[in-house]
N, CA, C and O atoms as a printed pandas DataFrame, in Angstrom:
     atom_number atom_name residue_name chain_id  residue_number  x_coord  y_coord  z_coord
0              1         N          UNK        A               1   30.806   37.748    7.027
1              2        CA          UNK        A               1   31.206   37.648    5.635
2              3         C          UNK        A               1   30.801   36.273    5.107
3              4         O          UNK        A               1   31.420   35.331    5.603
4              5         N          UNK        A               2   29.812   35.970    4.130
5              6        CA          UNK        A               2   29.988   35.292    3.468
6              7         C          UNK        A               2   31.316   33.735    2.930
7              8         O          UNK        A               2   32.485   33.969    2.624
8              9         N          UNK        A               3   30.880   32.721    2.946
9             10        CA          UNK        A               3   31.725   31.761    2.859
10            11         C          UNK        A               3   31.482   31.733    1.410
11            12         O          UNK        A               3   30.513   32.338    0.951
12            13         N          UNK        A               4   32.411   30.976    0.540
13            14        CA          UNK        A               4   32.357   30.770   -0.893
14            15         C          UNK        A               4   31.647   29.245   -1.217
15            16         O          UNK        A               4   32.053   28.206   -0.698
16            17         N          UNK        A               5   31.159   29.278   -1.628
17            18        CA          UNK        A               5   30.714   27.383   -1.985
18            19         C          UNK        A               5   32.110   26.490   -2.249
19            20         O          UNK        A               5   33.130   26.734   -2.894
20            21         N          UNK        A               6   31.724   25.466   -1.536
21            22        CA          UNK        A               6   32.977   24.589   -1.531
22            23         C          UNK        A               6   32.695   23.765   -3.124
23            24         O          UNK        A               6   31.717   23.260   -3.676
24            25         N          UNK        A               7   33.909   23.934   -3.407
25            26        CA          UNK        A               7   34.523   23.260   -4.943
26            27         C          UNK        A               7   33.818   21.981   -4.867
27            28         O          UNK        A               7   34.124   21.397   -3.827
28            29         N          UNK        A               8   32.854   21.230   -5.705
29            30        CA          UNK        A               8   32.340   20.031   -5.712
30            31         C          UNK        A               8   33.533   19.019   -6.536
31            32         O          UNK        A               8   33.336   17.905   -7.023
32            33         N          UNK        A               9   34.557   19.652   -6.512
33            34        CA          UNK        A               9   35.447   18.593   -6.730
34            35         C          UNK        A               9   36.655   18.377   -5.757
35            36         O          UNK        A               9   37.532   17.531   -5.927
36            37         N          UNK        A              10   36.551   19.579   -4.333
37            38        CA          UNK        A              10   37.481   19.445   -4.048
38            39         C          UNK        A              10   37.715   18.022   -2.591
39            40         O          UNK        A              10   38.629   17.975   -1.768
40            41         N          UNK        A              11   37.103   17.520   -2.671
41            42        CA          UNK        A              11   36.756   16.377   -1.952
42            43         C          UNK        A              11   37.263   14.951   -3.024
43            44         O          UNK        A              11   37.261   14.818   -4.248
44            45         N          UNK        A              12   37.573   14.248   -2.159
45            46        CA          UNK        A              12   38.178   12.811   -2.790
46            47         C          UNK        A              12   36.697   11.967   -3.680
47            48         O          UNK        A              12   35.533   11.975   -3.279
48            49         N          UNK        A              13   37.110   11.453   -4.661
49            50        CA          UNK        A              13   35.494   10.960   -5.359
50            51         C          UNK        A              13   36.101    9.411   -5.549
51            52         O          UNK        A              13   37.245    8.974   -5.670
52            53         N          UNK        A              14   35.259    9.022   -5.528
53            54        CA          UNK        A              14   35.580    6.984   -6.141
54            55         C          UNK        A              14   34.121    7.007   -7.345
55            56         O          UNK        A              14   32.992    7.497   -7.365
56            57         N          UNK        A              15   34.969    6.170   -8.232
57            58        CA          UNK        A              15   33.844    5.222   -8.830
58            59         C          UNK        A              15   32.996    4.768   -8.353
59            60         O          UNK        A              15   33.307    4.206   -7.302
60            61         N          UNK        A              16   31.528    4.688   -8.717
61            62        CA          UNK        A              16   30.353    4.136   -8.082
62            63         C          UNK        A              16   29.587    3.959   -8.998
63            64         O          UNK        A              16   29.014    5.007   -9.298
64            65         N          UNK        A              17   29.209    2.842   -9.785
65            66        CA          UNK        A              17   28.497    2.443  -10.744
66            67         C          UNK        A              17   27.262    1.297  -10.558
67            68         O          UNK        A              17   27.354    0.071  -10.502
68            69         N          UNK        A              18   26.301    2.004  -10.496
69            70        CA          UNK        A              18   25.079    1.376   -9.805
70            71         C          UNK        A              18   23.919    1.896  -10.422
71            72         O          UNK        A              18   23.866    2.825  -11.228
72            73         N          UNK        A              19   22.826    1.089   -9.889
73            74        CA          UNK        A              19   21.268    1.759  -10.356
74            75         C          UNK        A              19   20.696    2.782   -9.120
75            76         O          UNK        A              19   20.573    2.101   -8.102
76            77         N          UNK        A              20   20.391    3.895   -8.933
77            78        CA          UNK        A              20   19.993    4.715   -8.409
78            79         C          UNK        A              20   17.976    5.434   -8.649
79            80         O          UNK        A              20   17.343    5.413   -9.704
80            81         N          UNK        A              21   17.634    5.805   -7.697
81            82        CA          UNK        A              21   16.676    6.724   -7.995
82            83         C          UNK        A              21   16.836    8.208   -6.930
83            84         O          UNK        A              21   17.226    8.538   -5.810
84            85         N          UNK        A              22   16.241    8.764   -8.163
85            86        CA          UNK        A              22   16.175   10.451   -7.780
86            87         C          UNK        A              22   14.920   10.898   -7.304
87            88         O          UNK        A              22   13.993   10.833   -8.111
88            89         N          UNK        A              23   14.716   11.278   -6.324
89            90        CA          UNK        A              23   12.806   11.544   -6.120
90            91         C          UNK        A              23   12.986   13.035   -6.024
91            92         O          UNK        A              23   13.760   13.551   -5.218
92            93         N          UNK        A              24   12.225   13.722   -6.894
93            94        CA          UNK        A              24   12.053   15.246   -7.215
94            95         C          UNK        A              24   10.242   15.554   -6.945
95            96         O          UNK        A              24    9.236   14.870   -7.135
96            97         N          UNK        A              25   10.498   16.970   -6.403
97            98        CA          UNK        A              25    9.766   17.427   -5.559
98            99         C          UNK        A              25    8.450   16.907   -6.396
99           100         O          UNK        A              25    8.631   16.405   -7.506
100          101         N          UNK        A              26    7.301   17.015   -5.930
101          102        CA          UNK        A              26    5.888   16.171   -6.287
102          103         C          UNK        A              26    5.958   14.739   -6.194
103          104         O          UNK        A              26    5.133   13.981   -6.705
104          105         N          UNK        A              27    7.135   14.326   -5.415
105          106        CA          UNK        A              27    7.146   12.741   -5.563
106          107         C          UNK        A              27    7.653   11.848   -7.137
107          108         O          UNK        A              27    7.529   10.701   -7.567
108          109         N          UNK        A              28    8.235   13.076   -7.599
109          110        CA          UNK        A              28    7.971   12.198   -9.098
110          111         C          UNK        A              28    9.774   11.378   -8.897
111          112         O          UNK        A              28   10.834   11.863   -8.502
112          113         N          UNK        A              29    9.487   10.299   -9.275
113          114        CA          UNK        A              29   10.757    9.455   -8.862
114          115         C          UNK        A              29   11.549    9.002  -10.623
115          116         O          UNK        A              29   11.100    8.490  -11.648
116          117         N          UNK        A              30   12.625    9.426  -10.282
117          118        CA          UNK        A              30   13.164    9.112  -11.410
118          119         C          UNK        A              30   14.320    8.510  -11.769
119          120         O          UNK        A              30   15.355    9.176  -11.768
120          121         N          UNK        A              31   14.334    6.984  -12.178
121          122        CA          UNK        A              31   15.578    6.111  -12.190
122          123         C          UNK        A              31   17.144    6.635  -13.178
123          124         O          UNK        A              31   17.046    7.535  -14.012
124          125         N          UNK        A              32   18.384    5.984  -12.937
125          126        CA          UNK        A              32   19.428    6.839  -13.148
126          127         C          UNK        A              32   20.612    5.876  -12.612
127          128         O          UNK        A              32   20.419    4.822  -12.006
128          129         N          UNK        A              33   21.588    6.300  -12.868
129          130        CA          UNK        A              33   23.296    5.091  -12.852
130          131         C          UNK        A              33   24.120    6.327  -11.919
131          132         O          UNK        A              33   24.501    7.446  -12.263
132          133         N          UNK        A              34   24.203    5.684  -10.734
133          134        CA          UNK        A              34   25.637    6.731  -10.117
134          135         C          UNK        A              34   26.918    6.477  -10.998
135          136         O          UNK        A              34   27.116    5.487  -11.703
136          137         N          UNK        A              35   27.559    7.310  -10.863
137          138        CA          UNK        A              35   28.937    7.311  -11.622
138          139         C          UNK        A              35   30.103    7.510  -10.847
139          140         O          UNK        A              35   31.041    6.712  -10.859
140          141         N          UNK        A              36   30.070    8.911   -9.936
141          142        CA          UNK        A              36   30.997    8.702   -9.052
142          143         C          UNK        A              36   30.433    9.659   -7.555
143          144         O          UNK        A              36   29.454   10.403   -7.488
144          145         N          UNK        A              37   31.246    9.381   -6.667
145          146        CA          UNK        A              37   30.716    9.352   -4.912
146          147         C          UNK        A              37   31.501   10.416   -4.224
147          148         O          UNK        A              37   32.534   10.263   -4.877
148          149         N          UNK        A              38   31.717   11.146   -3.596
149          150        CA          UNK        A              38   32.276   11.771   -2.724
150          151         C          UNK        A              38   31.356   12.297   -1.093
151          152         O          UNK        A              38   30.197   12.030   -0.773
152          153         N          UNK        A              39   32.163   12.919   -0.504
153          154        CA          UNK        A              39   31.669   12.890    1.413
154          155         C          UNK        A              39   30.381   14.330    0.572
155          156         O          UNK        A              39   29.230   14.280    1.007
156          157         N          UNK        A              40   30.577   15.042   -0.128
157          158        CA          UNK        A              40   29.704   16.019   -0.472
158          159         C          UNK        A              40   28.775   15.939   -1.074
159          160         O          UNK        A              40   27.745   16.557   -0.805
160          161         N          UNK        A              41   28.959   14.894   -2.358
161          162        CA          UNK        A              41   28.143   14.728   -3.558
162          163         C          UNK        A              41   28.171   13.440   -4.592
163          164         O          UNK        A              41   29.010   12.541   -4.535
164          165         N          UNK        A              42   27.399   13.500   -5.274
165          166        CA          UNK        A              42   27.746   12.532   -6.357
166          167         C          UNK        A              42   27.081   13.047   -7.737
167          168         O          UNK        A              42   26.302   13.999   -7.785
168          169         N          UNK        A              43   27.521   12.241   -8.921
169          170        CA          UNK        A              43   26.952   12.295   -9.772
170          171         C          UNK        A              43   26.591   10.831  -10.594
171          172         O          UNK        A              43   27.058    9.704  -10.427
172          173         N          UNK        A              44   25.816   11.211  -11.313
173          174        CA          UNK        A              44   24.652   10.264  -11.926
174          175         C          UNK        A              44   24.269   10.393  -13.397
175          176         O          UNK        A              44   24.747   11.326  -14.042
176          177         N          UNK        A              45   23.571    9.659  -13.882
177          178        CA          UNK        A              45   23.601    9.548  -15.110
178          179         C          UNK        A              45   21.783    9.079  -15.539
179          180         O          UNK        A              45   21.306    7.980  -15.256
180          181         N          UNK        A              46   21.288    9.797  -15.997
181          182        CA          UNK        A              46   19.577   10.054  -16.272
182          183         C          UNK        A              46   19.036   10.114  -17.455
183          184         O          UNK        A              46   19.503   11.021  -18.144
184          185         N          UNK        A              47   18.125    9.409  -18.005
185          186        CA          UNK        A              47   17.598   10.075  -18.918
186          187         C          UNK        A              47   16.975   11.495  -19.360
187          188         O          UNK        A              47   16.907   11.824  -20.544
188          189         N          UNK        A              48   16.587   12.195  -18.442
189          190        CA          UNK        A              48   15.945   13.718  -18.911
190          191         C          UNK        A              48   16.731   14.094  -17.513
191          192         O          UNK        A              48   17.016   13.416  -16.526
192          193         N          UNK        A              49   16.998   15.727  -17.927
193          194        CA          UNK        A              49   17.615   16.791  -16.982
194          195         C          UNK        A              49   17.157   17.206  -15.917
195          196         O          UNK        A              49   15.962   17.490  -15.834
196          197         N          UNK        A              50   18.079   17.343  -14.778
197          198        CA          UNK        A              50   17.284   18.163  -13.350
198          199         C          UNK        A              50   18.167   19.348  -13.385
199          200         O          UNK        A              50   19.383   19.414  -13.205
200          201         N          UNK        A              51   17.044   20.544  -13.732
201          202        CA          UNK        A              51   17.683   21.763  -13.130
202          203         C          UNK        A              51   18.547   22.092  -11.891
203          204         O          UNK        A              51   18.144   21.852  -10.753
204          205         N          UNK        A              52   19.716   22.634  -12.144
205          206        CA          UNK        A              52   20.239   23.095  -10.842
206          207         C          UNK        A              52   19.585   24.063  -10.140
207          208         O          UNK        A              52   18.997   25.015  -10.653
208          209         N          UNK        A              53   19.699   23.786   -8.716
209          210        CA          UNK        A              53   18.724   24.137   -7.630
210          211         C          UNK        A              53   17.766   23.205   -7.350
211          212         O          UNK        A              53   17.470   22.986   -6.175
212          213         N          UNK        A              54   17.343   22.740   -8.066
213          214        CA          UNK        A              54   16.397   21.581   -7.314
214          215         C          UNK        A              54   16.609   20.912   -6.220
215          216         O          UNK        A              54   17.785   20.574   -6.353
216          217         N          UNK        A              55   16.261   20.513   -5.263
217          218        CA          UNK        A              55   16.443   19.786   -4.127
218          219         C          UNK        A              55   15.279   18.444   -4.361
219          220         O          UNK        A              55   14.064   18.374   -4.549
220          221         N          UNK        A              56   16.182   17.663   -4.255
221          222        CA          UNK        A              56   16.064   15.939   -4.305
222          223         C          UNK        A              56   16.268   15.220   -3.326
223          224         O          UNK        A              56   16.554   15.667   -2.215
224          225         N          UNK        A              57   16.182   14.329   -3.529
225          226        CA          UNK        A              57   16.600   12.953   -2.158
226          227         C          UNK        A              57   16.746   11.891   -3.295
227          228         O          UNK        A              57   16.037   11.854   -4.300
228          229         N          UNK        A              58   17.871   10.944   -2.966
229          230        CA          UNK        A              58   18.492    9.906   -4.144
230          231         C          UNK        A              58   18.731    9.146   -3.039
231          232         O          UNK        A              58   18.931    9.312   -1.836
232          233         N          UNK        A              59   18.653    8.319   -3.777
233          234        CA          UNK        A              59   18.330    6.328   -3.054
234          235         C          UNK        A              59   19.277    5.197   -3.910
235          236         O          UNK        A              59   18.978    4.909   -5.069
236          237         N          UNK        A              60   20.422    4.600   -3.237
237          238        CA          UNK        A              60   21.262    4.291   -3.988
238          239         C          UNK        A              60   21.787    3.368   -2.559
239          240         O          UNK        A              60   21.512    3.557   -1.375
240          241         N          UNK        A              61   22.691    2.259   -3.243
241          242        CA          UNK        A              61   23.119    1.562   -2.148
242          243         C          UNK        A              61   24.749    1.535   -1.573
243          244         O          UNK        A              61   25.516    1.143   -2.453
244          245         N          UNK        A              62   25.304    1.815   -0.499
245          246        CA          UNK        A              62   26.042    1.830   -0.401
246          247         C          UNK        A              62   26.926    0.294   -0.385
247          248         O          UNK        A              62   26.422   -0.561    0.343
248          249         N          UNK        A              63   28.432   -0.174   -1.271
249          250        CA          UNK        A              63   29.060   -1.327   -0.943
250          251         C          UNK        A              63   29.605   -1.223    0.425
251          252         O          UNK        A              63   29.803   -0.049    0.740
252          253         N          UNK        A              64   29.919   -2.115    1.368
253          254        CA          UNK        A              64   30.333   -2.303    2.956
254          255         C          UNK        A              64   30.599   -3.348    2.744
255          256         O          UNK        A              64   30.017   -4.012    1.887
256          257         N          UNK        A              65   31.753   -3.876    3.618
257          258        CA          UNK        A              65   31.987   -5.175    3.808
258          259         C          UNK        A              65   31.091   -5.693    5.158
259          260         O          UNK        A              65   31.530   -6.458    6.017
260          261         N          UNK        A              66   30.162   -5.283    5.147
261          262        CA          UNK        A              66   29.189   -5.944    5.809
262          263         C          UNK        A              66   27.744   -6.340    5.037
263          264         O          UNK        A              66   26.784   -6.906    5.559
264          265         N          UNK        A              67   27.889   -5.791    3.375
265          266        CA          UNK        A              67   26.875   -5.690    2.547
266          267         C          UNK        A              67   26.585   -4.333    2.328
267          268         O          UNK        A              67   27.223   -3.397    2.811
268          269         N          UNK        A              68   25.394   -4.228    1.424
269          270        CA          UNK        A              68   24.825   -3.064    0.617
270          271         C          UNK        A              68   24.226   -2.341    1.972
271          272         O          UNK        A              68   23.638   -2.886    2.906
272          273         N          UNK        A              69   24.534   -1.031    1.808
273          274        CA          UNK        A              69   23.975   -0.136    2.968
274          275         C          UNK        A              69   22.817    0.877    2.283
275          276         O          UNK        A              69   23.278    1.578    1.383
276          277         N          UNK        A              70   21.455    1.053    2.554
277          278        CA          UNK        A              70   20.659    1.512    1.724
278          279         C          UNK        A              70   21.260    2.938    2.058
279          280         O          UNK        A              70   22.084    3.211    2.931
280          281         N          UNK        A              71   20.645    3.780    1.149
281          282        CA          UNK        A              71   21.059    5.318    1.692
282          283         C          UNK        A              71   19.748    6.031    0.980
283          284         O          UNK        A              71   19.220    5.638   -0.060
284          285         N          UNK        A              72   19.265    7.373    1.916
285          286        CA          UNK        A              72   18.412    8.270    1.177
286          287         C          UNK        A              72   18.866    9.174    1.492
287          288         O          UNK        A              72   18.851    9.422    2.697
288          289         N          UNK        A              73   19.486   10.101    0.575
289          290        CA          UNK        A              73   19.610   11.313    1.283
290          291         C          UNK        A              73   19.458   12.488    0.670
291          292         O          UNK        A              73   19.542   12.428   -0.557
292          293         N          UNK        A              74   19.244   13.631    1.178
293          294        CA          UNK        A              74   18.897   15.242    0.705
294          295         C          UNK        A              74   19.991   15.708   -0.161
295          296         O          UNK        A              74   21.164   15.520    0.163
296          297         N          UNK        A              75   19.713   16.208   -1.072
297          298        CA          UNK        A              75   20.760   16.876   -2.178
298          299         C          UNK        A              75   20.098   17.982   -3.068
299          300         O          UNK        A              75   18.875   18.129   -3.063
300          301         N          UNK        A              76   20.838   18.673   -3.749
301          302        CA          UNK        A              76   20.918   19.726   -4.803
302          303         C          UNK        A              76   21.075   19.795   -5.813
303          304         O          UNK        A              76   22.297   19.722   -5.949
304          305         N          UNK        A              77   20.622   19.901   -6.753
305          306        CA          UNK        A              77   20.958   19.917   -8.264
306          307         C          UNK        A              77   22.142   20.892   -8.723
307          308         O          UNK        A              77   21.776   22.012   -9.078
308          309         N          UNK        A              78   23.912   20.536   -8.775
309          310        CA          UNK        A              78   24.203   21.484   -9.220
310          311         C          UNK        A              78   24.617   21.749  -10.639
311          312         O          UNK        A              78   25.019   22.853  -11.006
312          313         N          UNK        A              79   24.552   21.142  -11.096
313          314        CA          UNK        A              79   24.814   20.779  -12.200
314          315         C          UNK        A              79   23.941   19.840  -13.721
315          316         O          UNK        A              79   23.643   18.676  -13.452
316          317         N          UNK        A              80   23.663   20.208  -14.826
317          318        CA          UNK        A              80   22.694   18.761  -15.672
318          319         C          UNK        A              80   23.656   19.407  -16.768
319          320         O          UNK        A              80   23.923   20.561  -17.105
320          321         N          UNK        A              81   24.223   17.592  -17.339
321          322        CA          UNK        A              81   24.983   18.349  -18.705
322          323         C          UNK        A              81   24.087   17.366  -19.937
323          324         O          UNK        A              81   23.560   16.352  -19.480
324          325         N          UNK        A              82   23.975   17.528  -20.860
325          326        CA          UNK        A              82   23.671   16.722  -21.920
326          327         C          UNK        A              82   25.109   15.852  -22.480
327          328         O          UNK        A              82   26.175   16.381  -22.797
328          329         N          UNK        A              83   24.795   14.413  -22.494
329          330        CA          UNK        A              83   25.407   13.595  -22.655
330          331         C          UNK        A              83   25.719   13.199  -24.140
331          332         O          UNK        A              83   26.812   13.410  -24.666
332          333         N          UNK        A              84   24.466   12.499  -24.874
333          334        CA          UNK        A              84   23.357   12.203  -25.933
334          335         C          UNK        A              84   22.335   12.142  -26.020
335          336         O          UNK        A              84   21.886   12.713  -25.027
336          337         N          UNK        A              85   21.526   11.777  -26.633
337          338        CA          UNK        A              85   19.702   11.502  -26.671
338          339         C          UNK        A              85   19.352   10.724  -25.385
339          340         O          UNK        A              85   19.903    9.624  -25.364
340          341         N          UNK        A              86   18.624   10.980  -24.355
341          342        CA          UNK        A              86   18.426   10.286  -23.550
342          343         C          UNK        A              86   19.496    9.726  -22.252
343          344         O          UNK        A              86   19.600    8.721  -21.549
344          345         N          UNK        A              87   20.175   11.002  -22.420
345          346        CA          UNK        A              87   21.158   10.530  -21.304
346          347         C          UNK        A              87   22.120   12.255  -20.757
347          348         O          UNK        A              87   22.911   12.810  -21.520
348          349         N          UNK        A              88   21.899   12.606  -19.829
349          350        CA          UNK        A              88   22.291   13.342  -19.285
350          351         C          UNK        A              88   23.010   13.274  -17.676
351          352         O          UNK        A              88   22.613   12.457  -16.844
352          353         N          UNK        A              89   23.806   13.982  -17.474
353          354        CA          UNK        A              89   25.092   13.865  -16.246
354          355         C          UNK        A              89   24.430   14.828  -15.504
355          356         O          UNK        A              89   23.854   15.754  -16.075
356          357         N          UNK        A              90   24.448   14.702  -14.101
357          358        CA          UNK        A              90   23.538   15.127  -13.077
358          359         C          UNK        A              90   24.594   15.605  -11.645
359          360         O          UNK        A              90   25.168   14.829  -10.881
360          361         N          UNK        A              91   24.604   16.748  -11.618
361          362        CA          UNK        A              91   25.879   16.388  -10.224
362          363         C          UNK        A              91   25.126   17.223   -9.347
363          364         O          UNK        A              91   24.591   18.318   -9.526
364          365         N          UNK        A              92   25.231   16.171   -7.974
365          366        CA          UNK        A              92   24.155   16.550   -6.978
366          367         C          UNK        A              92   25.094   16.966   -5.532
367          368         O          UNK        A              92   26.267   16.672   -5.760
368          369         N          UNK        A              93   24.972   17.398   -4.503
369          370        CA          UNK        A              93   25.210   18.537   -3.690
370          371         C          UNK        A              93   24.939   17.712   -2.834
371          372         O          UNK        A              93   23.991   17.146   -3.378
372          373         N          UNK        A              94   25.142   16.990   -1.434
373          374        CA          UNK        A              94   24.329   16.645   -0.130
374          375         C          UNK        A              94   24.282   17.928    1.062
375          376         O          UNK        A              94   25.017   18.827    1.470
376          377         N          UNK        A              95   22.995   17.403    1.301
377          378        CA          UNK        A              95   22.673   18.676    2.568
378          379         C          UNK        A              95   21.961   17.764    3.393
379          380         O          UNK        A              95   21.525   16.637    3.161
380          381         N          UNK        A              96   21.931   18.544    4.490
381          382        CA          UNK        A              96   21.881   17.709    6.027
382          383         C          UNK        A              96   22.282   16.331    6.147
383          384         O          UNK        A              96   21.470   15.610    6.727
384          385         N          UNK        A              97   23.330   15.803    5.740
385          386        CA          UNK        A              97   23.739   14.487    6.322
386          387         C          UNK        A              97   23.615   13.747    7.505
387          388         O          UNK        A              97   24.358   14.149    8.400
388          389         N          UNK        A              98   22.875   12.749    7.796
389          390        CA          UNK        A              98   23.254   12.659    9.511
390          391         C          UNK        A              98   24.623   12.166    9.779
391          392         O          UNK        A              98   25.265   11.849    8.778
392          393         N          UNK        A              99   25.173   12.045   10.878
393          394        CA          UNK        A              99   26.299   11.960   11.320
394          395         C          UNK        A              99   26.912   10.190   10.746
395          396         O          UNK        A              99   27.928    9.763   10.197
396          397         N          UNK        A             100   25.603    9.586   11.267
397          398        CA          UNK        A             100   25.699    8.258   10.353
398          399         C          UNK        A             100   26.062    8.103    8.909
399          400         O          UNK        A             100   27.088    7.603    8.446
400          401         N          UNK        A             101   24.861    8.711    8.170
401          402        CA          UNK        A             101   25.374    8.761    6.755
402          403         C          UNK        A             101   26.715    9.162    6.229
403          404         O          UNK        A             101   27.221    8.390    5.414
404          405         N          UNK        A             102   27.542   10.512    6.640
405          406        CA          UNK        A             102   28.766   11.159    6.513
406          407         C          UNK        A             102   29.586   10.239    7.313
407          408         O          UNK        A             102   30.789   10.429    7.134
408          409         N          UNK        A             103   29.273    9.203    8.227
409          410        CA          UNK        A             103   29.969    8.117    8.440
410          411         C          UNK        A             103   30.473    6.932    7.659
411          412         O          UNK        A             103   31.601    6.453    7.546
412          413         N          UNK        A             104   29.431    6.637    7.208
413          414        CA          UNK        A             104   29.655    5.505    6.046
414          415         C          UNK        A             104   30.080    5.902    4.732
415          416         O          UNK        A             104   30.363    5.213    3.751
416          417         N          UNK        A             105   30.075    6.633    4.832
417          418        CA          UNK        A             105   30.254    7.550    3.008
418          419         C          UNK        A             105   31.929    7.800    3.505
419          420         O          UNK        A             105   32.785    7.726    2.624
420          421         N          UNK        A             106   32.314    8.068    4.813
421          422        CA          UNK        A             106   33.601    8.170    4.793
422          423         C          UNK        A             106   34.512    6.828    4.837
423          424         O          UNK        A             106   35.590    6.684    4.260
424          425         N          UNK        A             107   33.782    5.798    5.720
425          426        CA          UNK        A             107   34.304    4.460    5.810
426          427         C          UNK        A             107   34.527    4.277    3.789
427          428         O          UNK        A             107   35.583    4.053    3.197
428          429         N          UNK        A             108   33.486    4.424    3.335
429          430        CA          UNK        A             108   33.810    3.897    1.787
430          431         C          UNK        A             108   34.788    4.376    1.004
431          432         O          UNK        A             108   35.413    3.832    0.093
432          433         N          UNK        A             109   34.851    5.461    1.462
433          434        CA          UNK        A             109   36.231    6.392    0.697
434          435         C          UNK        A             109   37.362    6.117    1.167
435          436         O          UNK        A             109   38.292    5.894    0.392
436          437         N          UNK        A             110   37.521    6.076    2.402
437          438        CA          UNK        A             110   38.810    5.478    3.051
438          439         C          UNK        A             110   38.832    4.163    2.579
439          440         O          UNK        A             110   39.844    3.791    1.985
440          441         N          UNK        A             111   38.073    3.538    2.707
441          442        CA          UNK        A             111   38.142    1.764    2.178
442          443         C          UNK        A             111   39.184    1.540    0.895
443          444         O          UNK        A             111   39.994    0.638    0.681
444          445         N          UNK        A             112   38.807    2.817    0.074
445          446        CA          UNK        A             112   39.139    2.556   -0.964
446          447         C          UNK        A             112   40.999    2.843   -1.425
447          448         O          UNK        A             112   41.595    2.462   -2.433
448          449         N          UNK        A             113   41.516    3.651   -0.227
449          450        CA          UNK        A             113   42.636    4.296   -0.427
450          451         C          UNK        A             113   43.918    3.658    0.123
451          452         O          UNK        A             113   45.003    4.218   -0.035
């Protein structure tokens, strides 16, 4: 039987306000502001829309009290809302995490609580 997609909100989220890039399939790379973080997903903030379904990889830095932790990782388009002219909300999906990455992404969330 079939599992249901897990709620992209039902996971703990923090603020994350940063400069980000989105690299969409053909390499085309496209700059953007995270907004907020969770162990599943995040969302972001872009000038032009990414269809949901798309599969991306986003490059953004993680805070650590050991310093900025780079991150690249695989994601999904599930979401593009229109904001205003030139600015649209982007909520992205992670897939295959390594054990590392879903490590640090949890250290940050706990950090925060």
């Amino acid at each position: 039987m079939p599992t249901p997609d897990r709620d992209r909100r039902a996971s703990r989220r923090a603020a994350l306000q940063q400069e980000c890039e989105v690299v969409l399939p053909g390499n085309v790379c496209r700059k953007g502001r995270t907004c907020e973080l969770g162990l599943d997903g995040l969302s972001l903030l872009t000038g032009k829309p990414i269809s949901p379904g798309v599969r991306c990889q986003v490059r953004f830095q993680l805070p650590t009290a050991a310093g900025p932790l780079p991150l690249f990782l695989s994601a999904k388009a599930v979401y593009s809302s229109f904001q205003s002219a030139e600015r649209f909300r982007i909520g992205l999906l992670f897939d295959r995490l390594t054990d590392e990455d879903e490590q640090a992404l949890a250290g940050f969330l706990h950090g925060l609580g």
